[in-house]
FIDO-851103 format. One record per residue (C-alpha): residue number from 1; residue in one letter; chain; x, y, z negated. Coordinates in nm, 2 decimals, always signed. Last residue first. Example, Ala and Ser with C-alpha at 12.3 -4.5 7.8 and 13.67 -1.06 7.14 Angstrom:
! residues 2
rec pos 2&code S&unit A&u +1.37&v -0.11&w -0.71
rec pos 1&code A&unit A&u +1.23&v -0.45&w -0.78
! end
This chain:
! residues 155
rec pos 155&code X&unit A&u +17.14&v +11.54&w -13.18
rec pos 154&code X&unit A&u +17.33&v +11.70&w -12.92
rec pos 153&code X&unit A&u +17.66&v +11.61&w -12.85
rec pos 152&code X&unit A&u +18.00&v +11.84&w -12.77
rec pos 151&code X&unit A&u +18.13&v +11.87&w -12.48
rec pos 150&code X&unit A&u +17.81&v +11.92&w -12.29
rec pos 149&code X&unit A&u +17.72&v +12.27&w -12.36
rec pos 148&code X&unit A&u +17.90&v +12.44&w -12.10
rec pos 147&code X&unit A&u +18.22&v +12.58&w -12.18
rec pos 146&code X&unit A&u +18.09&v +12.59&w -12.59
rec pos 145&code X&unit A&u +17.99&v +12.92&w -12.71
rec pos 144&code X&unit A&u +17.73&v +12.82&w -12.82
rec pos 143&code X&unit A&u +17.65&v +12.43&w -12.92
rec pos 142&code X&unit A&u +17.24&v +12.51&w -13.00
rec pos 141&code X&unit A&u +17.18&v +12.91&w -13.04
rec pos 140&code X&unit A&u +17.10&v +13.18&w -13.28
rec pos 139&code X&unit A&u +17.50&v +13.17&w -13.43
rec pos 138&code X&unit A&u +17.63&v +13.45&w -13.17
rec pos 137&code X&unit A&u +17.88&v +13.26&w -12.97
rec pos 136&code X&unit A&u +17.84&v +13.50&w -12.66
rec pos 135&code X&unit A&u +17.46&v +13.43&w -12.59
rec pos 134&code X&unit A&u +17.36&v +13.58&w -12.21
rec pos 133&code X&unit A&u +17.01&v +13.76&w -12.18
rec pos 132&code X&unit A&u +17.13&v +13.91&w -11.89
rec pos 131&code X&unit A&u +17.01&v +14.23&w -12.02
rec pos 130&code X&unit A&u +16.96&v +14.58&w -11.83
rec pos 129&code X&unit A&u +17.03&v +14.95&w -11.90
rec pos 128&code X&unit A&u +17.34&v +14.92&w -11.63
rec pos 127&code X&unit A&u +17.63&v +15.02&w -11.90
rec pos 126&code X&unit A&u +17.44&v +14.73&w -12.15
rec pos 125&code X&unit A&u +17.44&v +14.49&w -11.84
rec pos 124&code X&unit A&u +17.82&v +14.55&w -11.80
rec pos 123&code X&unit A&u +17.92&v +14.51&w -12.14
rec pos 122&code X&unit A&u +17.69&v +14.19&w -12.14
rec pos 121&code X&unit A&u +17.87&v +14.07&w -11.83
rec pos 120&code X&unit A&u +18.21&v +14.15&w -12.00
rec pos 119&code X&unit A&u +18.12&v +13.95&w -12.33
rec pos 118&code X&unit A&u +18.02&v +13.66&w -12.14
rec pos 117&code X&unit A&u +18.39&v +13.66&w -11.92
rec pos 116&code X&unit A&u +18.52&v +13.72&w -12.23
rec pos 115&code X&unit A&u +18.39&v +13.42&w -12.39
rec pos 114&code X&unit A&u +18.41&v +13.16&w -12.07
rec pos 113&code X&unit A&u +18.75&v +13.27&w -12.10
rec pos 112&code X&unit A&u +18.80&v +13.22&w -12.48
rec pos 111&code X&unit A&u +18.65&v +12.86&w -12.44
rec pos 110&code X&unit A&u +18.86&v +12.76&w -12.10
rec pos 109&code X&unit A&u +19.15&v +12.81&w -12.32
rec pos 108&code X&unit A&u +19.01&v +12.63&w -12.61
rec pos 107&code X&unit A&u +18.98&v +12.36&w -12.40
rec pos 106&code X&unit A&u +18.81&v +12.14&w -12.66
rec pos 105&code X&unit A&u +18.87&v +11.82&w -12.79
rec pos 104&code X&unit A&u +18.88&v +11.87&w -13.13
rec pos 103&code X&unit A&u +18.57&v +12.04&w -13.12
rec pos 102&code X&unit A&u +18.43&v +11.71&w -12.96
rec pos 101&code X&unit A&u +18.56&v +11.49&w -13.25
rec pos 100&code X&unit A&u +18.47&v +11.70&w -13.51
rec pos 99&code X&unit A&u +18.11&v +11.67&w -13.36
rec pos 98&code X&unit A&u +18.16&v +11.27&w -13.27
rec pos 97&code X&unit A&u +18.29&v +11.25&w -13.67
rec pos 96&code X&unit A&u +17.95&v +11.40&w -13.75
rec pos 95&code X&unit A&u +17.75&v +11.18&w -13.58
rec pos 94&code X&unit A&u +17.88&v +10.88&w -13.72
rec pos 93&code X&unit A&u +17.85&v +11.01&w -14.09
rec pos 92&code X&unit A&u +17.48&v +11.08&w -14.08
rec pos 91&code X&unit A&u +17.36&v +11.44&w -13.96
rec pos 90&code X&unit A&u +17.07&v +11.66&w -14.14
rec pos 89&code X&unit A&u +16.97&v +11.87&w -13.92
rec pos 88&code X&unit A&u +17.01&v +12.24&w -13.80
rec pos 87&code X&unit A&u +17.26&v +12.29&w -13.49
rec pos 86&code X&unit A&u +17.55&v +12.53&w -13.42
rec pos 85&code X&unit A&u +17.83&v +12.46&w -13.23
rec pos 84&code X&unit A&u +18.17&v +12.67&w -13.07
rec pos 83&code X&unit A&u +18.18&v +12.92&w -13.28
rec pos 82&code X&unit A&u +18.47&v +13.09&w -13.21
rec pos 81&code X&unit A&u +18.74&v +13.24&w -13.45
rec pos 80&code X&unit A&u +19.03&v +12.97&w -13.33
rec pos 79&code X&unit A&u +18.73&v +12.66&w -13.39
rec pos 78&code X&unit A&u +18.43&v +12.74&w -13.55
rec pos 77&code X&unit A&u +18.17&v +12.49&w -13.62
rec pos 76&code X&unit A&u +17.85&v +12.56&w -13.74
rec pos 75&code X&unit A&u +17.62&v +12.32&w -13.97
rec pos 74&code X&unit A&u +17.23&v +12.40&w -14.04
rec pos 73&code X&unit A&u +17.09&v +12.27&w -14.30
rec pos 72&code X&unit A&u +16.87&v +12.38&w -14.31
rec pos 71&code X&unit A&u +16.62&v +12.62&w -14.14
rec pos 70&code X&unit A&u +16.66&v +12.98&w -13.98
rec pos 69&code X&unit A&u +17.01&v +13.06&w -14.01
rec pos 68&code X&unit A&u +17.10&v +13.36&w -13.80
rec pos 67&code X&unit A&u +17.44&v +13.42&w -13.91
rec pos 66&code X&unit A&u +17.37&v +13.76&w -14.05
rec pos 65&code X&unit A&u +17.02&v +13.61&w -14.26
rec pos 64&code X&unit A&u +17.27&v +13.33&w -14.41
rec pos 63&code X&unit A&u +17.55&v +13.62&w -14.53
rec pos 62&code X&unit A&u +17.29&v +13.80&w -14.68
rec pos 61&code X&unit A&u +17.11&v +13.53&w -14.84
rec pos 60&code X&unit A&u +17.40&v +13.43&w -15.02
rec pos 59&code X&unit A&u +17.29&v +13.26&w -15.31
rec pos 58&code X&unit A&u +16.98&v +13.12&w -15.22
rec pos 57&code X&unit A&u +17.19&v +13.00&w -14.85
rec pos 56&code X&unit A&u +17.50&v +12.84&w -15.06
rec pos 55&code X&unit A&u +17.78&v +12.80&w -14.79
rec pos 54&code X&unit A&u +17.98&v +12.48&w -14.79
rec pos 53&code X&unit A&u +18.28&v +12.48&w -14.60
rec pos 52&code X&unit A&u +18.47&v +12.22&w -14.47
rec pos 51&code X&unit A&u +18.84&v +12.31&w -14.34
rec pos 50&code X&unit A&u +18.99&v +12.11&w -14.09
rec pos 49&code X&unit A&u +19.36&v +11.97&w -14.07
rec pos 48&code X&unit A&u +19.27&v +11.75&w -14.39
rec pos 47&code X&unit A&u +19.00&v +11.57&w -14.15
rec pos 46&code X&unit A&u +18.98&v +11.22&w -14.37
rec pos 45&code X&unit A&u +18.86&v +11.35&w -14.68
rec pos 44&code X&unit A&u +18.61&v +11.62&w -14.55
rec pos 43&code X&unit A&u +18.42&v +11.30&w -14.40
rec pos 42&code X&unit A&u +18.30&v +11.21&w -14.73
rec pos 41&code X&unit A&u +18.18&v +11.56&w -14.85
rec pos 40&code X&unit A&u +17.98&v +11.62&w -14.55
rec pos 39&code X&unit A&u +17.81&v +11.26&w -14.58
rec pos 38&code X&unit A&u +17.72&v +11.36&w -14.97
rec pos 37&code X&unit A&u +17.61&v +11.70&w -14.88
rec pos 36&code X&unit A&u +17.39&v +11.55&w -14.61
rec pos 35&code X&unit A&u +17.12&v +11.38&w -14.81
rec pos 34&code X&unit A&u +17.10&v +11.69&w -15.08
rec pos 33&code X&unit A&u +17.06&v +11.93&w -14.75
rec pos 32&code X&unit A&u +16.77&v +11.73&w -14.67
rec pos 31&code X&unit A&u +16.62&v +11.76&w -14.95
rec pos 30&code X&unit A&u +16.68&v +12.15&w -15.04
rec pos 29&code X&unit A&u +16.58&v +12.29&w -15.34
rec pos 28&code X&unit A&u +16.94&v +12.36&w -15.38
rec pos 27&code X&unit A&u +17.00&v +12.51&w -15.06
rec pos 26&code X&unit A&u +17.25&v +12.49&w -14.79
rec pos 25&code X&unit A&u +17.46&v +12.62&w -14.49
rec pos 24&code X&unit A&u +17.71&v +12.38&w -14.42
rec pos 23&code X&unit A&u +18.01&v +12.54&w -14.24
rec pos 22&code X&unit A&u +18.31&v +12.34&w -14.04
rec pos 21&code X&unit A&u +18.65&v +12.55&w -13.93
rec pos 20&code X&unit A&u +18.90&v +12.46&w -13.76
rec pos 19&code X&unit A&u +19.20&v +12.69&w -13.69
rec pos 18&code X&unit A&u +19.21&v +12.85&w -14.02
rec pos 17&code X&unit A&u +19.25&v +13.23&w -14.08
rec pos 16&code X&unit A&u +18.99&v +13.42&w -13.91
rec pos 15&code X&unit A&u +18.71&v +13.16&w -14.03
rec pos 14&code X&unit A&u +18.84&v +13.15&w -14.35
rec pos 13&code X&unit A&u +18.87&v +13.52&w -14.37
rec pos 12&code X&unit A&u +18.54&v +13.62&w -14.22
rec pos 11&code X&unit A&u +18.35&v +13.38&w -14.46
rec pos 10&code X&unit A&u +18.52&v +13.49&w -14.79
rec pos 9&code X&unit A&u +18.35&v +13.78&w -14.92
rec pos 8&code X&unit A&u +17.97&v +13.63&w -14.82
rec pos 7&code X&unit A&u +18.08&v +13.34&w -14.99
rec pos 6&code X&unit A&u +18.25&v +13.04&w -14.98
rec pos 5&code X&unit A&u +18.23&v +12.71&w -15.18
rec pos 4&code X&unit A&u +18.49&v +12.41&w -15.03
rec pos 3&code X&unit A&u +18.46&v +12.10&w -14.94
rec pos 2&code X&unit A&u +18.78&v +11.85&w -15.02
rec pos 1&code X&unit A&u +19.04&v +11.80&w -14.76
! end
């Protein structure tokens, strides 16, 4: 499957509607973006059951600041509405077949429960005035969300 362009409009939707789903967020003026674009594009075509989005950072600057994006590119990975990696970098080909790989192989199972069981400790901690400084899948962090950061690699 080839890239595609989203925006700000269309983020929720393809992430809410599509079981896996890659982001690039990019820039123009970007150098390191223009290295990886061509990579991202290439391994598009042989994961038709994933969707590859590309995510213009100038252009939607809103939609960049919400996910936290503080240097590009960055690429997420959502897979059933989680994000299950985020990491800025440049990546060559082989490393981003071992990420696709490793979302792949989650236990999506053990994913939403290691989700509600962070969401119900933050409820709690907000109800007690405290934090536990737990991250829920929120974009700020490296492979969040994931049961415990090792399926997938770190580059």
């Amino acid at each position: 499957m080839a890239t595609v362009d989203i925006t700000g409009e269309q983020f929720a939707s393809t992430v809410e509607n599509n079981d896996i789903v890659l982001v690039d967020f990019w820039a123009e003026w970007c150098g390191p973006c223009k290295q990886f674009g061509p990579t991202y594009s290439a391994v598009s075509e042989k994961h038709s059951d994933v969707v590859f989005a590309k995510v213009d950072t100038e252009a939607e600057q809103q939609l960049a600041a919400e996910a936290g994006i503080t240097s590009i590119p960055t690429l997420m990975a959502f897979r059933e509405k989680v994000l299950v990696f985020s990491q800025p970098g440049a990546l060559n080909a082989p490393q981003l077949e071992q990420v696709i790989d490793a979302v792949k192989a989650l236990d999506m199972a053990e994913v939403h429960a290691h989700v509600a069981r962070s969401q119900a400790e933050a409820e709690a901690a907000a109800a007690a005035g405290t934090s536990t400084g737990t991250s829920t899948g929120n974009g700020t962090g490296k492979n969040t969300g994931t049961q415990d950061g090792s399926q997938i690699p770190d580059f």
